[in-house]
N, C-alpha and C positions, 0 to 999 in steps of 0.2 A: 689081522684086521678084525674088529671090532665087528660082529654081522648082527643088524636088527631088522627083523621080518616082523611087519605088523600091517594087520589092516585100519584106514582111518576112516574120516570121512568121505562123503561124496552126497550130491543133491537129494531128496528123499526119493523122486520120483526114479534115479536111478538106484537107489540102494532097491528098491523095489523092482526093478526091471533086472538088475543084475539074485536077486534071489531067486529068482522064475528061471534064470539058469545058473544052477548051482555045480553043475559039470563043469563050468567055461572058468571055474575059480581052482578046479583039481589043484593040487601042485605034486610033484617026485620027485625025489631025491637025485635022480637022474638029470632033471631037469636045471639045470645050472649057466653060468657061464664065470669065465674069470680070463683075466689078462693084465695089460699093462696099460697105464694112462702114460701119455710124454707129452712135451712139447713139438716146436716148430724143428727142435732140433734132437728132437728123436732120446731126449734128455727125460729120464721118469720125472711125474709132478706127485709130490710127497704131500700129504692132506690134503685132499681136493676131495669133498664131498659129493657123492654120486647118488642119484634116483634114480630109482625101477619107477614110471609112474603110468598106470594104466590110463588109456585115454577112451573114454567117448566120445564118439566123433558125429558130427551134422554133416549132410551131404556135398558142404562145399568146404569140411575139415576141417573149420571155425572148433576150437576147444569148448564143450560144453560143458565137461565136469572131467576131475582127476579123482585116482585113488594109486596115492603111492603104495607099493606093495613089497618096497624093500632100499634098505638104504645101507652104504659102506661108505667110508674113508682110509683113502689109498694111502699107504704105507710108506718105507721113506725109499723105498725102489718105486714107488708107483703102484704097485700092485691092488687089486683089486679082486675079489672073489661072491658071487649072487650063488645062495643053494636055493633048490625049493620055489621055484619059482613056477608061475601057472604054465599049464601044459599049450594051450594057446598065447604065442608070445605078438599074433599082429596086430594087437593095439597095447604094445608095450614100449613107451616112451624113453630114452636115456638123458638126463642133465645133470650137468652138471657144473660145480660152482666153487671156486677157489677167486680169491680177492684180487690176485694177478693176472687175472684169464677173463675174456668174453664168457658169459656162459654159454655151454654147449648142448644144444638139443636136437637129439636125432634119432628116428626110430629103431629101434635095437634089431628088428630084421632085414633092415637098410646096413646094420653095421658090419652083420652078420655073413651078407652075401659073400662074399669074397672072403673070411677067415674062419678059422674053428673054433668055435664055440666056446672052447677052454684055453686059446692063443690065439685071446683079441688084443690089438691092437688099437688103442684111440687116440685122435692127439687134439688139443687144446690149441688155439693162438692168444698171445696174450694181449694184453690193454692197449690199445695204440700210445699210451702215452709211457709206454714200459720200454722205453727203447737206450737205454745203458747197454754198455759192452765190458767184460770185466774179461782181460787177455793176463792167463800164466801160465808163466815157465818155471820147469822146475831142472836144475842142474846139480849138479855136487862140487865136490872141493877144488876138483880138476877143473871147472867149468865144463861137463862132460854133461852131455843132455843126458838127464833121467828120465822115463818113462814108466810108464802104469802106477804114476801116482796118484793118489785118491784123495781130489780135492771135492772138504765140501762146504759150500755156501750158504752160510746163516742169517737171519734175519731173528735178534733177540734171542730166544728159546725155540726158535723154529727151523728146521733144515728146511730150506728152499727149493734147491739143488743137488746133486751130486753128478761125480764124474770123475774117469782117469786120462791123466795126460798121456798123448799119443806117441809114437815111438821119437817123436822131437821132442819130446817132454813139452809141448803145449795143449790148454786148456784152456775153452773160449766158451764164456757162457754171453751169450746174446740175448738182447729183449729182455733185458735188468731192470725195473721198477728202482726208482729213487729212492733213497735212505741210508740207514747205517746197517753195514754189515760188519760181519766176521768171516774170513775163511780157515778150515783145520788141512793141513796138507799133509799126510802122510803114507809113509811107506815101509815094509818090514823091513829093518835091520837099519835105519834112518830114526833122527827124532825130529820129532813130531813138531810143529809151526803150528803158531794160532797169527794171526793180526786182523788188527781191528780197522777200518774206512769207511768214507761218507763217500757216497754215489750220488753226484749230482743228475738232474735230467737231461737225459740222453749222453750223457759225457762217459767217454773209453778212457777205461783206467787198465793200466800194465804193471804188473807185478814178475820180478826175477826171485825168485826164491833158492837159496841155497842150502840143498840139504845134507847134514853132519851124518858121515857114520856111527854109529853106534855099536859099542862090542857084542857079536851076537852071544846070547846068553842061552847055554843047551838046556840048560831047567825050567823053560818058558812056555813047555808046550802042557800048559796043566791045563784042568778039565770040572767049572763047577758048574753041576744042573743042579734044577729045583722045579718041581711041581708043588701049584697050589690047589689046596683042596678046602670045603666048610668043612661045618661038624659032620656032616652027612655023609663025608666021602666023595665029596662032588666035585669036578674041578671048577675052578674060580676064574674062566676065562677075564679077562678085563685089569686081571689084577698087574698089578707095575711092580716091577723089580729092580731096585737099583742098584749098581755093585763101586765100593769105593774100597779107596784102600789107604791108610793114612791121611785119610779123613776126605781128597779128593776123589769128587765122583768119576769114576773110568766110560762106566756105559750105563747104559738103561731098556732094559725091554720087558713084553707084555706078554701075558700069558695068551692063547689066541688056538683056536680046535680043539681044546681041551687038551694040549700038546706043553710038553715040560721047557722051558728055555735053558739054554747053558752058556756058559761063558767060556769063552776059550783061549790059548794061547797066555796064560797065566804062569806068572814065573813065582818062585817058592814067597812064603808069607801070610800073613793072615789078612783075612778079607772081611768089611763089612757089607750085610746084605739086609737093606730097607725094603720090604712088602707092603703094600698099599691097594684098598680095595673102598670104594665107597660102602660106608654104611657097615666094615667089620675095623675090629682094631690094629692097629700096624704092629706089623712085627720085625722084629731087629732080632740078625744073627749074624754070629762070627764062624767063620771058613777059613781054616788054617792047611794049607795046603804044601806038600814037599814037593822036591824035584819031580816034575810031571805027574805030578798025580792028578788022577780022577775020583771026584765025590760026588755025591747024589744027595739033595736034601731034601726032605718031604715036608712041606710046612701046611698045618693045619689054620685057619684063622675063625678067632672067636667075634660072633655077632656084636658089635660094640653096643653094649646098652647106653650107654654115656652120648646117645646122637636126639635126644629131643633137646636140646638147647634151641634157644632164640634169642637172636640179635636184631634190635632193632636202631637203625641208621636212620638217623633225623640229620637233613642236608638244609643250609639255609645259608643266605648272602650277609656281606658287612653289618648288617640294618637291621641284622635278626629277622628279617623275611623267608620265608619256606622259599624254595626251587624246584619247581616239579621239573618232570623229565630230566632228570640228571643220570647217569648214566654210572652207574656201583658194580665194581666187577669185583669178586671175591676169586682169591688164592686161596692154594694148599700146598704144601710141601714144592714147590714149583710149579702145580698144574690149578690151570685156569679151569675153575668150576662152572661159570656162568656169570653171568651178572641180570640182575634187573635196573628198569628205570623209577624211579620216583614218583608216586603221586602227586597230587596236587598241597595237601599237606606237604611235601617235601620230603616225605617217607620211606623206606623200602624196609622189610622185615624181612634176615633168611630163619629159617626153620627148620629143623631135624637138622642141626650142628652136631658135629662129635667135639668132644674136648680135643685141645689142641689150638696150636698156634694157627691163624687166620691174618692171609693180606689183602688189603683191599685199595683199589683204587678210583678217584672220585672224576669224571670229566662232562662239563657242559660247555656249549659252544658262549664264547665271552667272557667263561671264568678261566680264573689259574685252575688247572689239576692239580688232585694231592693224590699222596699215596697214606697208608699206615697200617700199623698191625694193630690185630685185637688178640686177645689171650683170651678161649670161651672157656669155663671150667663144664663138669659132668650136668646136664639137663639144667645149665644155669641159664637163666632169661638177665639179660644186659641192654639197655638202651647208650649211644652213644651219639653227641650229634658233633656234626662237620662244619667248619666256616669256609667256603671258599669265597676267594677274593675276587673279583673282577680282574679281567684282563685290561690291560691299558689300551683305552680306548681312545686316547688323546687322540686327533684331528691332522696331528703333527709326526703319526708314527708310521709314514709309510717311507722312509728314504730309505736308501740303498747306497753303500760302500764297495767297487771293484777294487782288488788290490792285484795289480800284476807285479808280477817278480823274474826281473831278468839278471843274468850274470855282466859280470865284466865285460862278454861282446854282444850284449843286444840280445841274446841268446833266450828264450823261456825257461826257465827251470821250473818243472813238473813235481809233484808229493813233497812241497815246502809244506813246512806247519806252519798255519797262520790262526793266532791264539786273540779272540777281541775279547776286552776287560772294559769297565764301565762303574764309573765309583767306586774302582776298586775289588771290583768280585768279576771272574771272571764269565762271562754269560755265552760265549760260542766256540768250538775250537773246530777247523776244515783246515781243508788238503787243496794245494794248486792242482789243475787240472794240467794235462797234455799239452794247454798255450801257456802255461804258468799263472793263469789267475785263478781267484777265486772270488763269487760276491757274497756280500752278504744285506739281507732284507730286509722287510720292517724296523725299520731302525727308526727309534723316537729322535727330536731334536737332541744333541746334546754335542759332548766331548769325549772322543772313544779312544783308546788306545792298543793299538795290535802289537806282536809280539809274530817275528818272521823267524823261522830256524830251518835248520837244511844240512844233512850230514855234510861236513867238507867244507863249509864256510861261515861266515861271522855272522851269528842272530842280530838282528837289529831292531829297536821298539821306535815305534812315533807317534802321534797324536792328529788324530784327525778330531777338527769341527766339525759339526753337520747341520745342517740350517733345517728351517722344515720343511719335511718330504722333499726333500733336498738329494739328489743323484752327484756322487762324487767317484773318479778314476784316478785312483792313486800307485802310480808305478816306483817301486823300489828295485835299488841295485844291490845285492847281496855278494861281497871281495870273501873271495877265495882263503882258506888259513894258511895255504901252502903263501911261505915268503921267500922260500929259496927259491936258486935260479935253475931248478931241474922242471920246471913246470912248461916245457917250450917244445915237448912236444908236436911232431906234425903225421897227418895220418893223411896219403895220398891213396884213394881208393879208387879203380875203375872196376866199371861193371860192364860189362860184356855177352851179348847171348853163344851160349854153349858152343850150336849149331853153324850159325853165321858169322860169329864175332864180334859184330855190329855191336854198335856202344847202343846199351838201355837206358837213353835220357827216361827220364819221370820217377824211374826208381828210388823207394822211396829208405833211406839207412839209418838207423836207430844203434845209436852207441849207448851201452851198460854197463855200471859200476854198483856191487851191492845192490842187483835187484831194482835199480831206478834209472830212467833215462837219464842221463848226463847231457845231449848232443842227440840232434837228428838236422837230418839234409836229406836232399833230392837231388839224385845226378843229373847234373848238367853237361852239355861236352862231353859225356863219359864217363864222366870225374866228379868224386866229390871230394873237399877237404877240407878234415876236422885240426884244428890248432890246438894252442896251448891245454898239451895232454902231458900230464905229472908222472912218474913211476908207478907202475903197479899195471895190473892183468884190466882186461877190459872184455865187453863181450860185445858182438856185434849182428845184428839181423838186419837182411835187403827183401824187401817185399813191393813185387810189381805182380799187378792184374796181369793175367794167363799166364804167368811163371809159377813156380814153385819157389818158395820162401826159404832163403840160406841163412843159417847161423855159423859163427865162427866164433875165436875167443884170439888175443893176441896181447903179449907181456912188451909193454914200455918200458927202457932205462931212459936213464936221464939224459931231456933234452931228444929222444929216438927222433929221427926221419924216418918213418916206413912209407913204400910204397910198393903197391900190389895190385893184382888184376883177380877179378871175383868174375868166373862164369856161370849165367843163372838157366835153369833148363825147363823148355819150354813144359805145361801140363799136355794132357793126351789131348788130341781134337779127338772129336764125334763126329763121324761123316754120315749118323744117324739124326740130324737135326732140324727137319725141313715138316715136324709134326705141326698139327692144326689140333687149337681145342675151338668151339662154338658154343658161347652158353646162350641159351634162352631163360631171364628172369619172370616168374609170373606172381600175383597176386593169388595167393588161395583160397579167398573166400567166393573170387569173381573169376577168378581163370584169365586176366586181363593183365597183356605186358607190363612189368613196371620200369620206369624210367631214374635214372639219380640210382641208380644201385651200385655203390662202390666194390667193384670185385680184387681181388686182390691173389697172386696166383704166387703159390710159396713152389719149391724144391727142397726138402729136404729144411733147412734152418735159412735157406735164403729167400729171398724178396724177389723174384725174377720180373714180377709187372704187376702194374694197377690201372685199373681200367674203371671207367662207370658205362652202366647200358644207356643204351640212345633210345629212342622214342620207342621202337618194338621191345625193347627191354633185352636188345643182341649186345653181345659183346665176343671178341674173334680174338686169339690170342694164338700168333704167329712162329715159325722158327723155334719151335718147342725141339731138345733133342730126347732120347727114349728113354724112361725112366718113371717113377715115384712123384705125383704133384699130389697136392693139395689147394683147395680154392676155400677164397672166407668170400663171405657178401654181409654186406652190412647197407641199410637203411632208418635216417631216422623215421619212426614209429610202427619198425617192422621186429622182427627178433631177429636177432644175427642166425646165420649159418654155414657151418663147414663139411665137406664133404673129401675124400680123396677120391684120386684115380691114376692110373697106369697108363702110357704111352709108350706104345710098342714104335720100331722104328717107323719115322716118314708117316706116323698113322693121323690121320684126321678122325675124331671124335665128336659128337654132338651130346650136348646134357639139359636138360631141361628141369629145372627147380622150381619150388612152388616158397614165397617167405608168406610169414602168419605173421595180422598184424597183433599190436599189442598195443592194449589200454591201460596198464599201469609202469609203471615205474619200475615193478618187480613183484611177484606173487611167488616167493619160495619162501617167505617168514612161517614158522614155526614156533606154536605153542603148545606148552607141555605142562598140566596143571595136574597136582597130585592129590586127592578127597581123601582127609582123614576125618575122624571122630573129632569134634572139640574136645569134647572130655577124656577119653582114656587113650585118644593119637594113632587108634588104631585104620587100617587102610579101609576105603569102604569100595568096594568091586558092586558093576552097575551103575556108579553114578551118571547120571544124565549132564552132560554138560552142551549146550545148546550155541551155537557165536550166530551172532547176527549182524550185519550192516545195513544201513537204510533199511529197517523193518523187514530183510528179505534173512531166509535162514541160508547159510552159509554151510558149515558144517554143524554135525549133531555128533561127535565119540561116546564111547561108553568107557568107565573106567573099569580097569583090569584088575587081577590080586593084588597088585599091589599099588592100587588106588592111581593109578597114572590113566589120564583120559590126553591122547592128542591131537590135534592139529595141523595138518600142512599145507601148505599152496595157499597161505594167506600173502594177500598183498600190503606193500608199505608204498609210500605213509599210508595210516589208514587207523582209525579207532572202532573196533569190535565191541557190543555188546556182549556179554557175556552170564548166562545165567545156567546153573547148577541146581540140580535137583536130586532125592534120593528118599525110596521109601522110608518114611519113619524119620523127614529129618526136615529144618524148616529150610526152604530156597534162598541160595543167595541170589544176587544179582550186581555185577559192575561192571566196568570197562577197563579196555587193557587198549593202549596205543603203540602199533608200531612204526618210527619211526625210520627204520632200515629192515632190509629184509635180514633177520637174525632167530635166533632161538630165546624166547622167552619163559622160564620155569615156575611156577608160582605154587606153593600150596594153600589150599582151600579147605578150610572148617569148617564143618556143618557143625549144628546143635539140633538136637533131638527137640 
């Protein structure tokens, strides 16, 4: 993990109260802390950026001013690591901030009580609106459950997730945010699974995955490190390494404590290894490695002088009008550098470019986004401008298309691909959910045409009209390919408790074929039964609340009758369950109950109850059995907060909480502005850079050797003054808007 220690701003009147004690800022090496960040389900959360941020406090602990005093991002286990931190940690605040997550803010000696210092434990809840389920199983050729597979869940270029399937080979990631994913599912001596899916809101999706042996290969266990160093001998912590091999990239990791990376488990061959470091030149080498062998590479990397290029991005609509605030985010080698937004000319310039290929992407609210590359050569200046087109804004483009897809008996069929096309090109491609539909949105007036496929049966295309803002429920039947008469199948299934015998009406049975529901039913009588089932293996799961969940597997000839009895065994009771928690919610500026406060009381990754406070601001949460909770509260115009605690058996507990209101939208935006020379681009240390709002000074940083002055705890939306100063040089003065709480980069030329 990337560790940056800096001190920034904070009000003048405290920069001056805090220099009158300059003990209270000590820091040692000693002083530290590190752990793990997770979620609801004890699942690590991989880049979630975290603040050290010191607080001053008023006597009714109203936030008067901050000075962040250290900041990380957690790793793809979660991990997290603070050195060096001040020797007084009680007004040392923790937040922290990932796109899927409430933010979380909590005093670090609040966090601290109950664990060690270097095996912290934190955990996040995420978005209320993040409520997807993504359910897999992994098995092998036998249909034979696999376990300790290591599934992990993507979002584009970004791991999300990860996690190993449990000794049933399932894997359940919960509190899933909408979109398109990817999962890689693998395991030693197995190959390796990629697929690709859209995760509608809130919808459970179920994946079977079958995994292939693979001949284990004894020459596999090879062994490549590399340490990076500059000219100096120094290690180049930051630097990215990537390892491919026939031209596919394998892994990627960062150098990180001045500590060497190595790749392992390399079987005989040569290897390409890409080095990348901002602001030095990359370096490319080949690693040719035999039967287990271990190498050591030592890579020096030179200063790239070839980084004062400037590009300057002129954005502007149909009409050749400028677009300010458009939002330019520049690549490299696959890593997202930053982006700015445009001024009012429609402008953005970046600066100190290295040669090399550069991608960029263009997005305003209303227009179409684009993407494109530029090619910068050594210290060349390039102007390039962009057209983006409006988005259709037609009056007419709010309908909506459902397409359900059922089988031959009424049945829902689940992970159909349903393909919509529209003059021709095709514009959407989604997956039936678990009822077998799927919809699709903003649909202008017209004539659309879909395209339905499904392993096992006939794709079929049609044509739908749409009128305007027009809402249409279109259900298609999709016949089977199987035409012979071995598909007659019958599957007579009871289900039974262990103990008692007694039939488990409710029970709920999911039949699988390749990884996808085929058939689900709910015992009724006892009994459930599946029909017209064709030759071939099948897999089968019954899952009822307070049982334990059974899989089984069972081979069909043609035309089979089976019939059988499945007994399901009861989970353990707790005869420790009769615990009491009592919150008291307060107001912290006033000390005064609040009312409307949504509390919400987890276990572990589950939801056990939600309550809101009554008029004292009480809320009592009954029948607790002994173990690990967690509580969130949320009010609008307060800051959310989480807390955990421990319940020992039959124990009644009282908690009293104080929430801090909040008058923006968000105050974690950060600005990061770099003072060179206009003339010779050299860095200027000491520059004064002053931010202001309404006439009031906000922060005041001073820039560093390497000319970086910054900013944090700025609020969005919000437009800052901004003005720069520096002996021997004339002042500039502008404004910088932010529109979301983000990091904005900019470099700043003074002239003498």
């Amino acid at each position: 993990m990337k560790k940056v220690l800096f001190s920034i701003f904070v009000f003048v009147f405290t920069f001056l109260m805090f220099s009158c004690s300059e003990s209270t800022n000590q820091t040692t090496e000693e002083n530290s802390i590190s752990g793990v960040l997770v979620d609801e389900q004890d699942i690590p959360i991989p880049n979630a950026i975290m603040y050290l941020v010191k607080v001053s406090d008023g006597k009714t602990k109203t936030l008067v001013s901050e000075e962040v005093v250290a900041v990380d991002t957690t790793d793809e286990d979660g991990n997290f690591d603070f050195k060096n931190l001040p020797q007084t940690l009680g007004s040392i605040k923790v937040r922290i901030i990932h796109q899927d997550f409430k933010i979380f803010e909590d005093y670090l000696l609040s966090l601290l009580e109950k664990q060690h210092r270097n095996k912290m434990r934190v955990k996040m809840f995420h978005n209320d609106d993040c409520c997807g389920k993504i359910i897999i199983r992994t098995i092998d050729q036998d249909s034979a459950v696999v376990g300790n597979v290591e599934v992990r869940l993507n979002r584009g270029r970004d791991i999300i997730r990860k996690i190993k399937t449990n000794d049933n080979g399932l894997a359940v990631f919960e509190n899933v945010c909408s979109g398109s994913y990817w999962v890689r599912i693998a395991k030693e001596g197995y190959q390796v699974i990629e697929r690709e899916f859209n995760l509608g809101n809130c919808d459970t999706l179920e994946f079977t995955f079958v995994l292939n042996r693979r001949e284990v290969d004894t020459c596999c266990r090879g062994v490549i490190g590399i340490e990076v160093k500059n000219q100096n001998g120094e290690i180049l912590n930051g630097s990215i390494v990537k390892l491919r091999k026939n031209g596919e990239l394998l892994t990627t990791l960062t150098i990180r404590e001045n500590q060497p990376v190595f790749f392992r488990e390399l079987c005989p061959g040569t290897y390409s290894l890409l080095i990348l470091r901002e602001g030095y030149k990359a370096v490319e080498r080949n690693v040719t490695i035999e039967c287990n062998d271990s190498t050591f590479v030592s890579v020096q990397m030179e200063v790239d002088t070839c980084c004062n290029s400037v590009l300057r991005v002129v954005v502007k609509n149909g009409d050749g009008q400028p677009i300010p605030q458009a939002k330019v985010t520049i690549w490299k080698s696959g890593t997202k550098l930053g982006y700015y937004l445009t001024n009012d000319d429609g402008v953005v310039v970046f600066r100190e470019l290295c040669n090399g290929k550069y991608g960029f992407d263009i997005q305003k609210e209303g227009y179409k986004s684009i993407e494109f590359n530029v090619e910068i050569g050594c210290n060349e200046e390039k102007e390039i401008t962009k057209v983006l087109q409006r988005a259709e804004s037609d009056s007419c483009c709010n309908g909506a298309i459902k397409i359900v897809v059922n089988n031959g008996e009424g049945q829902p069929i689940s992970q159909a691909e349903v393909n919509l096309w529209k003059d021709n090109q095709k514009i959407a491609t989604s997956s039936t959910n678990n009822d077998g539909f799927v919809i699709f949105n903003k649909l202008c007036q017209g004539k659309y045409v879909f395209e339905v496929k499904k392993e096992g049966f006939k794709a079929i295309e049609f044509a739908v009209e749409l009128g305007c803002n027009e809402e249409k429920v279109v259900t298609k039947v999709l016949q089977r390919n199987e035409t012979d008469s071995c598909c007659k199948g019958v599957l007579i299934l009871k289900v039974k408790d262990r103990t008692t015998e007694e039939n488990v009406n409710g029970a709920r049975v999911k039949m699988w074929k390749n990884g996808q529901v085929i058939k689900d039913g709910t015992v009724s009588e006892g009994r459930v039964v599946f029909t017209n089932i064709c030759p071939g293996q099948y897999g089968f799961s019954i899952l009822k609340d307070t049982y334990k969940s059974l899989e089984f597997s069972l081979t069909f000839e043609c035309n089979d009758t089976l019939e059988l009895t499945k007994l399901l065994e009861k989970e353990n009771q707790d005869t420790c369950c009769k615990g009491r928690v009592v919150l008291f919610v307060k107001d912290s500026s006033n000390n005064n109950p609040l009312s409307g406060v949504e509390v919400r009381l987890y276990q572990g990754s589950q939801k056990k109850a939600v309550q809101t406070t009554n008029e004292n601001g009480r809320v009592v949460f009954e029948n607790l059995c002994r173990g690990n909770y967690q509580i969130s509260m949320t009010k609008s115009g307060y800051q959310g907060m989480e807390f955990n605690f421990e319940l020992d058996c039959n124990q009644t507990r009282e908690f009293e909480k104080y929430l801090v209101r909040k008058s923006d939208t968000c105050c974690t935006a950060r600005l990061k502005l770099r003072i060179v020379d206009d003339s010779t681009g050299a860095y200027i240390q000491g520059a004064r850079v002053l931010v202001r709002y309404n006439g009031s000074n906000i922060a005041d940083p001073v820039s560093n050797a390497e000319g970086w002055a910054v900013a944090d705890g700025l609020c969005a939306p919000r437009t800052y003054s901004i003005r720069v100063s520096a002996e021997g040089y004339q002042v500039r003065e502008f404004t910088i808007t932010f529109q979301e709480c983000n990091t904005i980069m900019e470099t700043v030329r003074l002239r003498r």
